[in-house]
CHARMM internal coordinates of N, CA and C (Angstrom, degrees):
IC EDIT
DIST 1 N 1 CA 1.4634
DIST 1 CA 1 C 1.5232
ANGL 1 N 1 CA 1 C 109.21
DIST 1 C 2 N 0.9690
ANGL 1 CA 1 C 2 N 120.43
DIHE 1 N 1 CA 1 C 2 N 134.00
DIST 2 N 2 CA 1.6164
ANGL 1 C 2 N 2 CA 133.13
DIHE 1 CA 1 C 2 N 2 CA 170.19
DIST 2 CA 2 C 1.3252
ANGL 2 N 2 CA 2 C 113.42
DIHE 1 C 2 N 2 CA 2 C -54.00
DIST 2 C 3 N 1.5428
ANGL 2 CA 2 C 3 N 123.33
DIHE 2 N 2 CA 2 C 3 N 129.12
DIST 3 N 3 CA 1.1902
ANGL 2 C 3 N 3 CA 119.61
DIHE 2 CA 2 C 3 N 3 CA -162.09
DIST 3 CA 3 C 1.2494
ANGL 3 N 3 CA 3 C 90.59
DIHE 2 C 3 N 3 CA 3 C -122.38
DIST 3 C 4 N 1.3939
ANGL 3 CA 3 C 4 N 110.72
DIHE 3 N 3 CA 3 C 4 N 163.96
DIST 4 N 4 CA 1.9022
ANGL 3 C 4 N 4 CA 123.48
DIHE 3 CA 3 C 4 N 4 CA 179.98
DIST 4 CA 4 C 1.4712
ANGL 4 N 4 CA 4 C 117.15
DIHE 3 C 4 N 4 CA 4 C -33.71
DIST 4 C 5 N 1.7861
ANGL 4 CA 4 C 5 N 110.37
DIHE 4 N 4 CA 4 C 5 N -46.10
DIST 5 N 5 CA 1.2718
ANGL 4 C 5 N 5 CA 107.63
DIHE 4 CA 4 C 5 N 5 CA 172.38
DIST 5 CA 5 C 1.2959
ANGL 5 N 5 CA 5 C 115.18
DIHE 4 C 5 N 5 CA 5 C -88.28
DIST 5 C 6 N 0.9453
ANGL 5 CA 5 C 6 N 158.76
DIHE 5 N 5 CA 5 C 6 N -26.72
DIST 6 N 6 CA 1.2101
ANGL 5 C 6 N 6 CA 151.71
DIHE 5 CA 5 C 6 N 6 CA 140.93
DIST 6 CA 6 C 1.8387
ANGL 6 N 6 CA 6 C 101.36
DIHE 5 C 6 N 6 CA 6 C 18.49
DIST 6 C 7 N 1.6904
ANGL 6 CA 6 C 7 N 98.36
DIHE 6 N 6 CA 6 C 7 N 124.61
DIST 7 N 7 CA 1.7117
ANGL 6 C 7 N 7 CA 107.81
DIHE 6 CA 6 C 7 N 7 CA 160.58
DIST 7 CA 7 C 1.2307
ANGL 7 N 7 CA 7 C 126.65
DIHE 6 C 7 N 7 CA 7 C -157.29
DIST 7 C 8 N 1.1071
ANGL 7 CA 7 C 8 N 137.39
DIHE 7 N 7 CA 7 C 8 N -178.02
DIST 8 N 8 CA 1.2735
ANGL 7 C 8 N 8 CA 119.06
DIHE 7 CA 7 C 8 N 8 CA -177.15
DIST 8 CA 8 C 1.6116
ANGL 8 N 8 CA 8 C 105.47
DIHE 7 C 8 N 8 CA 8 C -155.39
DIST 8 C 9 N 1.2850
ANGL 8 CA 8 C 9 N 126.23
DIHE 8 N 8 CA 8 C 9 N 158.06
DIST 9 N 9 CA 1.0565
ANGL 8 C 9 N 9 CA 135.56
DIHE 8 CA 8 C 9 N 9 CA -143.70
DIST 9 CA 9 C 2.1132
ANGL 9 N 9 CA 9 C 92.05
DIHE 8 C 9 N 9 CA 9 C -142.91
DIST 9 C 10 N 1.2443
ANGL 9 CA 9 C 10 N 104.68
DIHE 9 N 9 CA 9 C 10 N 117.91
DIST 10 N 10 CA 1.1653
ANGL 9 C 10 N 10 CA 104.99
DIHE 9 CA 9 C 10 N 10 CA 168.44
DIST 10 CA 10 C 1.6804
ANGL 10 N 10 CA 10 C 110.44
DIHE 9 C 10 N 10 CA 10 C -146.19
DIST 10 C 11 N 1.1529
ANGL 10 CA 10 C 11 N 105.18
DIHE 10 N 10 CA 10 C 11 N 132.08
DIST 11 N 11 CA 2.0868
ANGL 10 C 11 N 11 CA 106.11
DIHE 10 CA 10 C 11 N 11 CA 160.23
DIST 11 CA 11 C 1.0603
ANGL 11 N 11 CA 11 C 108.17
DIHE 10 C 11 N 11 CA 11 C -83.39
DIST 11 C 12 N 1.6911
ANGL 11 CA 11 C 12 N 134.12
DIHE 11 N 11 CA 11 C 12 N 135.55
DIST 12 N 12 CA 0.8751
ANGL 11 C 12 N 12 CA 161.61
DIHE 11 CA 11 C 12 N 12 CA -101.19
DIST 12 CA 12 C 1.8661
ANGL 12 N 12 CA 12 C 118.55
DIHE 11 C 12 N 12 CA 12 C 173.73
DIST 12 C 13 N 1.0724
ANGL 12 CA 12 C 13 N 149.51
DIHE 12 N 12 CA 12 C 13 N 32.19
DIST 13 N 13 CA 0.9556
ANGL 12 C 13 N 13 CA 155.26
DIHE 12 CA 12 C 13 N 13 CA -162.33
DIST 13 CA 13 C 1.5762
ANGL 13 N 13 CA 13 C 114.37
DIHE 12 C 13 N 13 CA 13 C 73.29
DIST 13 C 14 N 0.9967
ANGL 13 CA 13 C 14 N 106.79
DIHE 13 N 13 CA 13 C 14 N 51.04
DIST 14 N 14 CA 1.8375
ANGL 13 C 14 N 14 CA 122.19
DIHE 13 CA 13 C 14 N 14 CA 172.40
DIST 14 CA 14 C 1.6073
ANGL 14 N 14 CA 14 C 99.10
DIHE 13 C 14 N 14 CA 14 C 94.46
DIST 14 C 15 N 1.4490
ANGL 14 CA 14 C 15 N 112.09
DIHE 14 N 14 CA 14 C 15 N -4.98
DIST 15 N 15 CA 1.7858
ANGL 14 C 15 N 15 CA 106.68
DIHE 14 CA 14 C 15 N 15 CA -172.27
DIST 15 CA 15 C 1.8028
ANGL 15 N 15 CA 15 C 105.39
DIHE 14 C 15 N 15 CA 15 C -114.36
DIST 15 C 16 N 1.3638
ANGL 15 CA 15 C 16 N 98.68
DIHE 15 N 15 CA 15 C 16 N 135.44
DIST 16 N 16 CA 1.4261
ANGL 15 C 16 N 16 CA 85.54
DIHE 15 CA 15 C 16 N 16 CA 179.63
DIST 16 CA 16 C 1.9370
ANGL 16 N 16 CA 16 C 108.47
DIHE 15 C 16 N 16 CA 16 C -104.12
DIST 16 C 17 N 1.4468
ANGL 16 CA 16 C 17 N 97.62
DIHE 16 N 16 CA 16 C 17 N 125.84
DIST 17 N 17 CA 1.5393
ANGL 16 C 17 N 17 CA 114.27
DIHE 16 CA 16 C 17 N 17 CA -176.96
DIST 17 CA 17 C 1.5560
ANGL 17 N 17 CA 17 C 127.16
DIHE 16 C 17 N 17 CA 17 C -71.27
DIST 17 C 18 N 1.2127
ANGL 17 CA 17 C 18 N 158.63
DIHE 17 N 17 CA 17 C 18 N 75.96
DIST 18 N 18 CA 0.8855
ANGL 17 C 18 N 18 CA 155.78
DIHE 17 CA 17 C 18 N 18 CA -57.87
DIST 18 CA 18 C 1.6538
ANGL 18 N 18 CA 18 C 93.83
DIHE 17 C 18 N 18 CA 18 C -164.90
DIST 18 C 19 N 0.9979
ANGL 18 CA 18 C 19 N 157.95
DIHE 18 N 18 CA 18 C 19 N 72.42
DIST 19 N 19 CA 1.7272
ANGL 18 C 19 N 19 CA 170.00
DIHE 18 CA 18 C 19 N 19 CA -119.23
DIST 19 CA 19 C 1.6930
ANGL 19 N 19 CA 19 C 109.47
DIHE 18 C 19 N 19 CA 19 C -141.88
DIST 19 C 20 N 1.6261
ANGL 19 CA 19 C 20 N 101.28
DIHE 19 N 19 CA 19 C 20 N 123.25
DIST 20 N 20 CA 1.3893
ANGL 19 C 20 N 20 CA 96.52
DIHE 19 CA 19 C 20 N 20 CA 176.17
DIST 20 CA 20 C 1.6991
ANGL 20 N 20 CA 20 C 105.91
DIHE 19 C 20 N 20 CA 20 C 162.22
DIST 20 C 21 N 1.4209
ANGL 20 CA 20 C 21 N 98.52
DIHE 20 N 20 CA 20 C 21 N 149.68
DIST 21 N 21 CA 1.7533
ANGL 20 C 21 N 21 CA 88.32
DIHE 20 CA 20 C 21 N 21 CA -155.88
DIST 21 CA 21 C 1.5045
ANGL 21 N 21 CA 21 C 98.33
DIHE 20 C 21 N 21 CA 21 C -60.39
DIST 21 C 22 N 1.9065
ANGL 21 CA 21 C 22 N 99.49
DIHE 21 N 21 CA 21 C 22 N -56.04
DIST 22 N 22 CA 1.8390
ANGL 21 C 22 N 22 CA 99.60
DIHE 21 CA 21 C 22 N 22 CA -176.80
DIST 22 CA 22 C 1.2040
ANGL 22 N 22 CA 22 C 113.18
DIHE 21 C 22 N 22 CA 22 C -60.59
DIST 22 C 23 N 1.1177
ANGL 22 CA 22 C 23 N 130.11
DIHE 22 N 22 CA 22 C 23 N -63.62
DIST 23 N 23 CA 1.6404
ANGL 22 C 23 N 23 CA 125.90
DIHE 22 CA 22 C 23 N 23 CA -170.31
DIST 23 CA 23 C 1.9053
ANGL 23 N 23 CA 23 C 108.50
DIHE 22 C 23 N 23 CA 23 C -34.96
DIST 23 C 24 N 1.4013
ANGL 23 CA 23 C 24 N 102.46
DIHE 23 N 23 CA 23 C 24 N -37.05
DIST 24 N 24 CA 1.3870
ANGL 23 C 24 N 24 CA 103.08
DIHE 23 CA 23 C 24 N 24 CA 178.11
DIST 24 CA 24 C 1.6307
ANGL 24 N 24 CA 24 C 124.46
DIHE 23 C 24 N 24 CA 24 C -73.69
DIST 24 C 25 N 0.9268
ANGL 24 CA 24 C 25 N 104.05
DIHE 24 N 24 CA 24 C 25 N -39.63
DIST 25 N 25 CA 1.4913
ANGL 24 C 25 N 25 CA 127.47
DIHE 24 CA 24 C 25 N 25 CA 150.95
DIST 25 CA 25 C 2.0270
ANGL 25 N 25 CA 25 C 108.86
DIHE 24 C 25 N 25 CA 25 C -19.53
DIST 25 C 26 N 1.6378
ANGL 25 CA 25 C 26 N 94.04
DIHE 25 N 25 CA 25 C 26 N -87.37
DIST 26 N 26 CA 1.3694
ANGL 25 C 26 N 26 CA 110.91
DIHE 25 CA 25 C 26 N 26 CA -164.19
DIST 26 CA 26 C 1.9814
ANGL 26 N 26 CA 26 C 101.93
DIHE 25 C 26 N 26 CA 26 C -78.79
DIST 26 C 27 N 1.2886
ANGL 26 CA 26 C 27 N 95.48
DIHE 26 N 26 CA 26 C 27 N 10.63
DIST 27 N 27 CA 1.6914
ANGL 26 C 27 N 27 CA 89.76
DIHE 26 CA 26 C 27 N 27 CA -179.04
DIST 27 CA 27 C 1.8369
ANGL 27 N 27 CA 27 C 75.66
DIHE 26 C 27 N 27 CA 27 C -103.69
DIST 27 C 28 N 1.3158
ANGL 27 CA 27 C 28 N 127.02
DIHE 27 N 27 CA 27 C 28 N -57.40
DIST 28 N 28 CA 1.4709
ANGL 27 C 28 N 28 CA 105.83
DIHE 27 CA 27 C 28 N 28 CA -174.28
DIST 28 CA 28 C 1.4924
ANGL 28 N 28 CA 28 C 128.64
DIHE 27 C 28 N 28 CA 28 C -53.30
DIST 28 C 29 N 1.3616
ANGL 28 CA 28 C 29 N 107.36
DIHE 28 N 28 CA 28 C 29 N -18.08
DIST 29 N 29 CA 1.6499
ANGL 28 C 29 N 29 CA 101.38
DIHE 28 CA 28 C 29 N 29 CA -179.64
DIST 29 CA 29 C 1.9091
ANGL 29 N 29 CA 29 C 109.43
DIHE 28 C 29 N 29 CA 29 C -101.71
DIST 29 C 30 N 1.4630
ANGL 29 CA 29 C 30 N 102.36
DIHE 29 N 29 CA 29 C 30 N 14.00
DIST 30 N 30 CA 1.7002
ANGL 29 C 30 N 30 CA 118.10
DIHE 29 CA 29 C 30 N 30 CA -179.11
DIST 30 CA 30 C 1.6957
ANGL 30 N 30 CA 30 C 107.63
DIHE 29 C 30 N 30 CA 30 C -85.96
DIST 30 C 31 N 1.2282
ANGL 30 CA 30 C 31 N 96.28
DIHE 30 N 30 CA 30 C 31 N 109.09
DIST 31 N 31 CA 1.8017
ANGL 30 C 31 N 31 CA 94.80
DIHE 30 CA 30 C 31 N 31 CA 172.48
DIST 31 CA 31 C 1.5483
ANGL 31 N 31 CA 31 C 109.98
DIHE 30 C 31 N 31 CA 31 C -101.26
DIST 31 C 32 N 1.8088
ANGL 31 CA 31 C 32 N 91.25
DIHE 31 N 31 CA 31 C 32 N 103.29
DIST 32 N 32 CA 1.3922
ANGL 31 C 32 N 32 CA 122.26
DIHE 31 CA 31 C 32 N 32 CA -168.72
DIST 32 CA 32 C 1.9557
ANGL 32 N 32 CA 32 C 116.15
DIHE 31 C 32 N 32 CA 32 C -54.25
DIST 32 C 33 N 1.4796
ANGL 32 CA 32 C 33 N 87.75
DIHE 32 N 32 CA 32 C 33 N -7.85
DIST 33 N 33 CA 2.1154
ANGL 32 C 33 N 33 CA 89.76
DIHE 32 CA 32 C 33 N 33 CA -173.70
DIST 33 CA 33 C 1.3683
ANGL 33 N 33 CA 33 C 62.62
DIHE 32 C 33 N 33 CA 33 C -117.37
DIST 33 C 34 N 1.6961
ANGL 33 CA 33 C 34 N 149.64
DIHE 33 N 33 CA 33 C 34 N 97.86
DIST 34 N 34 CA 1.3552
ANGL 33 C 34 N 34 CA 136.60
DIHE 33 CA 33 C 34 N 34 CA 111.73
DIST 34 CA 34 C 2.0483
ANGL 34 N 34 CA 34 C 91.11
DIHE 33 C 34 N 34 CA 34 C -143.63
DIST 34 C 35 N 1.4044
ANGL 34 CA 34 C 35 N 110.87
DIHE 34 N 34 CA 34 C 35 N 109.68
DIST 35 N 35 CA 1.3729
ANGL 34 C 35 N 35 CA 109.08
DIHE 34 CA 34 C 35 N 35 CA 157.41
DIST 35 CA 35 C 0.9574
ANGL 35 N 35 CA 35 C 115.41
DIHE 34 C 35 N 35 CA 35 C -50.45
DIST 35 C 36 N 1.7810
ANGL 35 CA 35 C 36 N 158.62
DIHE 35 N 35 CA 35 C 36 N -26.47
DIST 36 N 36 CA 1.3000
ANGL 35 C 36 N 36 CA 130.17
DIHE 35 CA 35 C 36 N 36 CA 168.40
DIST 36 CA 36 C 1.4296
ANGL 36 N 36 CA 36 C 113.20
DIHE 35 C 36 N 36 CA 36 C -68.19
DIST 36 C 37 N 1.0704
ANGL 36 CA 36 C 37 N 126.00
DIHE 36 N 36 CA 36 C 37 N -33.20
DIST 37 N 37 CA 1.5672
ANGL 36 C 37 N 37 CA 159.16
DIHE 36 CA 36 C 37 N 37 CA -160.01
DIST 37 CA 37 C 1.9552
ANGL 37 N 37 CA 37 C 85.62
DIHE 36 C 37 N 37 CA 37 C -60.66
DIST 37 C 38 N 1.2663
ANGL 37 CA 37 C 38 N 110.87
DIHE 37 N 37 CA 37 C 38 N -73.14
DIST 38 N 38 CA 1.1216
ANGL 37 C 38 N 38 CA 128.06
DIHE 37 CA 37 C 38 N 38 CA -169.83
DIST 38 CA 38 C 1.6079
ANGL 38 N 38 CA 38 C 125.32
DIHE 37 C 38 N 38 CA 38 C -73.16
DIST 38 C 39 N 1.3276
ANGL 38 CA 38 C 39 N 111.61
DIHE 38 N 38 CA 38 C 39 N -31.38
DIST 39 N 39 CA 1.4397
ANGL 38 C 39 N 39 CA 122.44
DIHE 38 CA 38 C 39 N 39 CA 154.11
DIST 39 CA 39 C 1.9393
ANGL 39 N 39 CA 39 C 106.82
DIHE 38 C 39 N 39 CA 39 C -69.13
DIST 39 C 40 N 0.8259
ANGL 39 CA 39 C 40 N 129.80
DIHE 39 N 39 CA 39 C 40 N -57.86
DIST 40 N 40 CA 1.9214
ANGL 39 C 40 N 40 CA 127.30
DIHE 39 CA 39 C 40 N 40 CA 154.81
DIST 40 CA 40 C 1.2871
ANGL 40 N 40 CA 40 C 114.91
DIHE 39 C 40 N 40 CA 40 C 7.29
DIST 40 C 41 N 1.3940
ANGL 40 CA 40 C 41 N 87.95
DIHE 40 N 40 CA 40 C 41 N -67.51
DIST 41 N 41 CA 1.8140
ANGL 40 C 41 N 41 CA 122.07
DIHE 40 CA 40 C 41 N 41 CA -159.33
DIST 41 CA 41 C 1.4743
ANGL 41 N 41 CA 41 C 105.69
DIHE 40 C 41 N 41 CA 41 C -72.96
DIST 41 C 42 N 1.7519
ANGL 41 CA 41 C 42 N 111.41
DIHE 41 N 41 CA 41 C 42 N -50.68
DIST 42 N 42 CA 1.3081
ANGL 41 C 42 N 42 CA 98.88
DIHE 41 CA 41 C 42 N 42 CA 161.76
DIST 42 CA 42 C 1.3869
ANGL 42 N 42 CA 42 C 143.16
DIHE 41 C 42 N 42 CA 42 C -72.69
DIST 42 C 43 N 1.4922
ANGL 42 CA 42 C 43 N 106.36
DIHE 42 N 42 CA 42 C 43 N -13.68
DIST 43 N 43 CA 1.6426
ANGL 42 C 43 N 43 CA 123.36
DIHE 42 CA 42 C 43 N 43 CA 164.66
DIST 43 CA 43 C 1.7491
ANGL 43 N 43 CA 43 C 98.46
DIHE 42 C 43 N 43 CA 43 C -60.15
DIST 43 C 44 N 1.1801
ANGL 43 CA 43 C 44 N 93.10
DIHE 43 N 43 CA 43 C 44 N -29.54
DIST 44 N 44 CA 2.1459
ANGL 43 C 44 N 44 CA 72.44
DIHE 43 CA 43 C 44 N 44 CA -176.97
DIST 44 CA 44 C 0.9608
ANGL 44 N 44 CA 44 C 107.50
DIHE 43 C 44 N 44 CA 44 C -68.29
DIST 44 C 45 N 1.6815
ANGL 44 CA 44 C 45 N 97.97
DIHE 44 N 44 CA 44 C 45 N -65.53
DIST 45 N 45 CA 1.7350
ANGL 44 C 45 N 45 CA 103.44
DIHE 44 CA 44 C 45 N 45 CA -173.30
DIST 45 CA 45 C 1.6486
ANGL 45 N 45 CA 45 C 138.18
DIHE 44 C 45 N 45 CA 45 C -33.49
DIST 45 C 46 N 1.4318
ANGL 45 CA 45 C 46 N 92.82
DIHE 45 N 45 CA 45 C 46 N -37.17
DIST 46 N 46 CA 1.4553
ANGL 45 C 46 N 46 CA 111.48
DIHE 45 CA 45 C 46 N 46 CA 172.53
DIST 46 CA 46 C 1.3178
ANGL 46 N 46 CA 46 C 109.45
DIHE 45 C 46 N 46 CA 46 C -81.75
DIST 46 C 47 N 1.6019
ANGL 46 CA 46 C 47 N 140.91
DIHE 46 N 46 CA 46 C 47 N 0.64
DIST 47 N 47 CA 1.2338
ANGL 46 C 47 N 47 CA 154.62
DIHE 46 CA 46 C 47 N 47 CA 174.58
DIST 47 CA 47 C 1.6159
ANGL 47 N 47 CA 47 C 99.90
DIHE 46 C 47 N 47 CA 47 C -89.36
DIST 47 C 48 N 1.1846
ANGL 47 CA 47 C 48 N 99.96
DIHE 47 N 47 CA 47 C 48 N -47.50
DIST 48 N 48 CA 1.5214
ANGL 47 C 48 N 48 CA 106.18
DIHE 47 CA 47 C 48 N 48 CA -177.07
DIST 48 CA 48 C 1.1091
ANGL 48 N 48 CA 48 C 131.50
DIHE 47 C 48 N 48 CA 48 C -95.78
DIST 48 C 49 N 1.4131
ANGL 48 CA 48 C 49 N 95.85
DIHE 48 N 48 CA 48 C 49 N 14.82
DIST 49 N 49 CA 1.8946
ANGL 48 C 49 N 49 CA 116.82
DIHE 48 CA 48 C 49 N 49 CA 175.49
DIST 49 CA 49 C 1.8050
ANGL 49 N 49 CA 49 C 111.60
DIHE 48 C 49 N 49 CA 49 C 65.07
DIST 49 C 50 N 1.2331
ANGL 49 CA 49 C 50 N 102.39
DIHE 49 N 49 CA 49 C 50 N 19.26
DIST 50 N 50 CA 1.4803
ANGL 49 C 50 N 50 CA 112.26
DIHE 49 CA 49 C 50 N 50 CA -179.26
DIST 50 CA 50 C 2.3708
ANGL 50 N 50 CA 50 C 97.55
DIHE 49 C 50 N 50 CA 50 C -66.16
DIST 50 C 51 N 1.1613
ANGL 50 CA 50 C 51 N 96.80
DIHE 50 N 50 CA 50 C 51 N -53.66
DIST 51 N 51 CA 1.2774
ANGL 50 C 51 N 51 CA 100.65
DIHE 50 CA 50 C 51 N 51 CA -172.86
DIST 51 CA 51 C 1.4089
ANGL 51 N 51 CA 51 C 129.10
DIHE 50 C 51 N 51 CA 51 C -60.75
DIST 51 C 52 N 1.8401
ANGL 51 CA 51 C 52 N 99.64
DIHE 51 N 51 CA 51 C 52 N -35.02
DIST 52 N 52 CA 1.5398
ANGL 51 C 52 N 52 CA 93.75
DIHE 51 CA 51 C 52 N 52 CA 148.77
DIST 52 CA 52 C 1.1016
ANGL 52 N 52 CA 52 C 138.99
DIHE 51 C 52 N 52 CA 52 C -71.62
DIST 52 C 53 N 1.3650
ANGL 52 CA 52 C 53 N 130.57
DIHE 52 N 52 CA 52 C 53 N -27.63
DIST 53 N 53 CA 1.2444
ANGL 52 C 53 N 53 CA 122.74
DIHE 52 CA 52 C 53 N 53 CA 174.60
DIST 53 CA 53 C 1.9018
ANGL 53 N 53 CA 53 C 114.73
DIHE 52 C 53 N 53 CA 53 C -69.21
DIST 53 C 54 N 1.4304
ANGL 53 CA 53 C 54 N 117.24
DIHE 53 N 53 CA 53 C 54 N -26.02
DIST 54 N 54 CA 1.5890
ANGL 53 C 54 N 54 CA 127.02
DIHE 53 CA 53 C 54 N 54 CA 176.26
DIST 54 CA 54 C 2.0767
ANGL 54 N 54 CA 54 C 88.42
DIHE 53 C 54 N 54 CA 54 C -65.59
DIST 54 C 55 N 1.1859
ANGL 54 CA 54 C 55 N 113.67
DIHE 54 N 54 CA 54 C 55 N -33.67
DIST 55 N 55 CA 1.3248
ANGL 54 C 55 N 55 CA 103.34
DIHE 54 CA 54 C 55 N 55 CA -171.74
DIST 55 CA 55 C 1.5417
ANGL 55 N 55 CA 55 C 112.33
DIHE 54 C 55 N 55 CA 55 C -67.42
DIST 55 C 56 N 1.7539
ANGL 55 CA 55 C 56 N 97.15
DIHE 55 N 55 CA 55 C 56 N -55.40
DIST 56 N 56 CA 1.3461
ANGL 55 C 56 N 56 CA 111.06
DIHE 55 CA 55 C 56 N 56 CA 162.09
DIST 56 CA 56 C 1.8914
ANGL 56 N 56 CA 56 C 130.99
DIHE 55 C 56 N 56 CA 56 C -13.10
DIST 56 C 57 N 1.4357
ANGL 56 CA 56 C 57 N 83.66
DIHE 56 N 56 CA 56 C 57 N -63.74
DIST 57 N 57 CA 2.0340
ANGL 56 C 57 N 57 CA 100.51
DIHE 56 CA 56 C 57 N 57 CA -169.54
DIST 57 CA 57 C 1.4202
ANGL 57 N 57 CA 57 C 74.21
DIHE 56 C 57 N 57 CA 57 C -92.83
DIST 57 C 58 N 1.2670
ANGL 57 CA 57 C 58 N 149.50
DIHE 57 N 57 CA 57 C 58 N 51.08
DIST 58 N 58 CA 1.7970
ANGL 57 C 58 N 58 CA 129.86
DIHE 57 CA 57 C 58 N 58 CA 142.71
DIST 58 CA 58 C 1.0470
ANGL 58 N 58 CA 58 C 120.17
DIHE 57 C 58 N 58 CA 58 C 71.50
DIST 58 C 59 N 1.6707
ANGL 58 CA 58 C 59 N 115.45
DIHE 58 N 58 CA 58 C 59 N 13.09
DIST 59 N 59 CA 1.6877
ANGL 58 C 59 N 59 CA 97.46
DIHE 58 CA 58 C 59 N 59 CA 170.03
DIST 59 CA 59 C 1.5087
ANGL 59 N 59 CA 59 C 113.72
DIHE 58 C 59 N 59 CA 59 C -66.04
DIST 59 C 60 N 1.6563
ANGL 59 CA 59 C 60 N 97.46
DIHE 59 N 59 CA 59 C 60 N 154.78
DIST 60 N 60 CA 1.2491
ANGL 59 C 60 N 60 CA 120.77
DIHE 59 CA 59 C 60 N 60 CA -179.91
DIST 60 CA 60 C 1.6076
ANGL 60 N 60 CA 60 C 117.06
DIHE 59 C 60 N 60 CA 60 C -102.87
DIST 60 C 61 N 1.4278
ANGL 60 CA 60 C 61 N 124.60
DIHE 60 N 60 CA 60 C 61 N 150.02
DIST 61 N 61 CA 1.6969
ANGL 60 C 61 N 61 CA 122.98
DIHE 60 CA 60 C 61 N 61 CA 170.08
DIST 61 CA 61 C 1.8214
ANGL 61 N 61 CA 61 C 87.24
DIHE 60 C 61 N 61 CA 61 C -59.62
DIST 61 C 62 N 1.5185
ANGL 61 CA 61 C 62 N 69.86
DIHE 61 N 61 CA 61 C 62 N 136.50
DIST 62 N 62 CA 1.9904
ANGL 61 C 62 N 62 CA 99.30
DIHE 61 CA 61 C 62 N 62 CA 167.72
DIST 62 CA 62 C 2.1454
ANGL 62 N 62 CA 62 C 92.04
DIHE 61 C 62 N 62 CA 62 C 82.41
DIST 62 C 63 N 0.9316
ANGL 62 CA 62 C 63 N 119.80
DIHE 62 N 62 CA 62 C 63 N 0.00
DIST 63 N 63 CA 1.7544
ANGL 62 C 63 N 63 CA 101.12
DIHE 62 CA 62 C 63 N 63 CA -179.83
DIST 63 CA 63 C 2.1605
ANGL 63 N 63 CA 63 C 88.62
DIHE 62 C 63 N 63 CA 63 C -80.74
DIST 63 C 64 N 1.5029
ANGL 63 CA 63 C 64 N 75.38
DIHE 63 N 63 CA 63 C 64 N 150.85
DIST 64 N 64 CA 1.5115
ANGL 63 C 64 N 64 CA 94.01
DIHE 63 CA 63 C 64 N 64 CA 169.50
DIST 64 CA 64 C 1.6416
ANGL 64 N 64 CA 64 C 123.96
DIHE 63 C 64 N 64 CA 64 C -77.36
DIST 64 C 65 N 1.1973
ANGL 64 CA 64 C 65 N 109.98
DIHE 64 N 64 CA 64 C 65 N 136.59
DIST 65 N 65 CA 1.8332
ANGL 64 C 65 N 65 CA 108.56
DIHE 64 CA 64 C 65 N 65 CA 177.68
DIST 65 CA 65 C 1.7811
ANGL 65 N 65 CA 65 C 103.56
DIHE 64 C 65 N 65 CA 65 C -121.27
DIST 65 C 66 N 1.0805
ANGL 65 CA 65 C 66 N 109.30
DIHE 65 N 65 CA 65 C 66 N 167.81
DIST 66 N 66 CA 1.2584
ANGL 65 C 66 N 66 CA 127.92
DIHE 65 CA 65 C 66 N 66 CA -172.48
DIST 66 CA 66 C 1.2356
ANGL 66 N 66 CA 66 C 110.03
DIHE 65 C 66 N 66 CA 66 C -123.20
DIST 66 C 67 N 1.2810
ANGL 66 CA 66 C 67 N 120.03
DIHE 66 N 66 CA 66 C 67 N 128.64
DIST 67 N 67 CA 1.6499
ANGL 66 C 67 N 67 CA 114.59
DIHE 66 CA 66 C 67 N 67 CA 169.40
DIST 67 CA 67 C 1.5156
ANGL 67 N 67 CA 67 C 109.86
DIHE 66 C 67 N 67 CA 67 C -113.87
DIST 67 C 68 N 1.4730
ANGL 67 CA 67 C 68 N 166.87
DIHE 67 N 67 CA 67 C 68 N 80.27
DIST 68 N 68 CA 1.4831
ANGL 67 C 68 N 68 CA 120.00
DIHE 67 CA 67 C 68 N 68 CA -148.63
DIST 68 CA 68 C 0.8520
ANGL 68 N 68 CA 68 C 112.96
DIHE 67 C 68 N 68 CA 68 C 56.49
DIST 68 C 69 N 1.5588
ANGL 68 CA 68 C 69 N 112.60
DIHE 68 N 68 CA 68 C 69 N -144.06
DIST 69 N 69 CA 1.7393
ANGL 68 C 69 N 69 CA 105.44
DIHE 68 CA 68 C 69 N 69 CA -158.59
DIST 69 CA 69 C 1.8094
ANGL 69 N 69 CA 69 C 86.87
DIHE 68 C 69 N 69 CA 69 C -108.94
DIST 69 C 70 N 1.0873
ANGL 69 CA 69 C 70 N 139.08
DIHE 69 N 69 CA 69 C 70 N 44.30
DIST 70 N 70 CA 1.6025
ANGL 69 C 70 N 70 CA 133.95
DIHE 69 CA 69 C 70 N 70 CA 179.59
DIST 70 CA 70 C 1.4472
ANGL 70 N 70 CA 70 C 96.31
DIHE 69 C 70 N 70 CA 70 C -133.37
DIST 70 C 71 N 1.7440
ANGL 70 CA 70 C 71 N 102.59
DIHE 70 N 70 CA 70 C 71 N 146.13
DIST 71 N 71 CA 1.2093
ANGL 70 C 71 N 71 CA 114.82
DIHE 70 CA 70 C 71 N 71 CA -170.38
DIST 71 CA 71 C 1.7721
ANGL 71 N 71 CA 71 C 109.78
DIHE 70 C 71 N 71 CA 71 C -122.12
DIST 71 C 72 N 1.3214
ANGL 71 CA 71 C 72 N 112.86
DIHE 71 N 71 CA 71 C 72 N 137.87
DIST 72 N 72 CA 1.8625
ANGL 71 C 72 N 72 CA 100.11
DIHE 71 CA 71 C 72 N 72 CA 177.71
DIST 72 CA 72 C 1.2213
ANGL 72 N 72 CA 72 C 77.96
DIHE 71 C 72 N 72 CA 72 C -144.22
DIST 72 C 73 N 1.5849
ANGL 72 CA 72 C 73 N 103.82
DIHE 72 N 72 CA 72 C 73 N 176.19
DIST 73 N 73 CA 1.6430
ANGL 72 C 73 N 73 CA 137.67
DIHE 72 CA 72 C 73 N 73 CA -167.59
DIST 73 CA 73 C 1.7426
ANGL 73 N 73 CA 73 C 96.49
DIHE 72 C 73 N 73 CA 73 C -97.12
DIST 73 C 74 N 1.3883
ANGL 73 CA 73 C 74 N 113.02
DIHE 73 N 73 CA 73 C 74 N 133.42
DIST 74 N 74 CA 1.5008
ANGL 73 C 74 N 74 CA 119.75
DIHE 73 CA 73 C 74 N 74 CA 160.23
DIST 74 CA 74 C 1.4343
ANGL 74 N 74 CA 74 C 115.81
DIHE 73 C 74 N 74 CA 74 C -65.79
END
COOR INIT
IC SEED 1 N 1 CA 1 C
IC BUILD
């Protein structure tokens, strides 16, 4: 059964989509025009091994990610 942390990581037409109850969570309370805001968000992800696996499937600096409906730079 899928647990709270539970996420998933998919590319998606050059964008990689990024799925998961928490991650969705802390991407909705992320105010995307504040660089601390957005460095935060990636301290989780990379807490939650979200960033290795985007490393994993080959994302590149500057590829697009998806959180929900919010978008940031890898």
């Amino acid at each position: 059964a899928p647990t709270v942390d539970a996420w998933h990581v998919e590319k998606t037409k050059g964008v990689y989509v990024i799925t998961g109850k928490k991650i969705e969570r802390f991407a909705a309370r992320t105010d995307f025009d504040s660089e601390p805001g957005i460095r935060r968000l990636r301290d989780i992800m990379k807490k939650m091994g979200i960033m290795h696996e985007l490393t994993r499937q080959g994302a590149k600096t500057g590829d697009r990610l998806t959180i929900a409906e919010d978008q940031l730079e890898y």
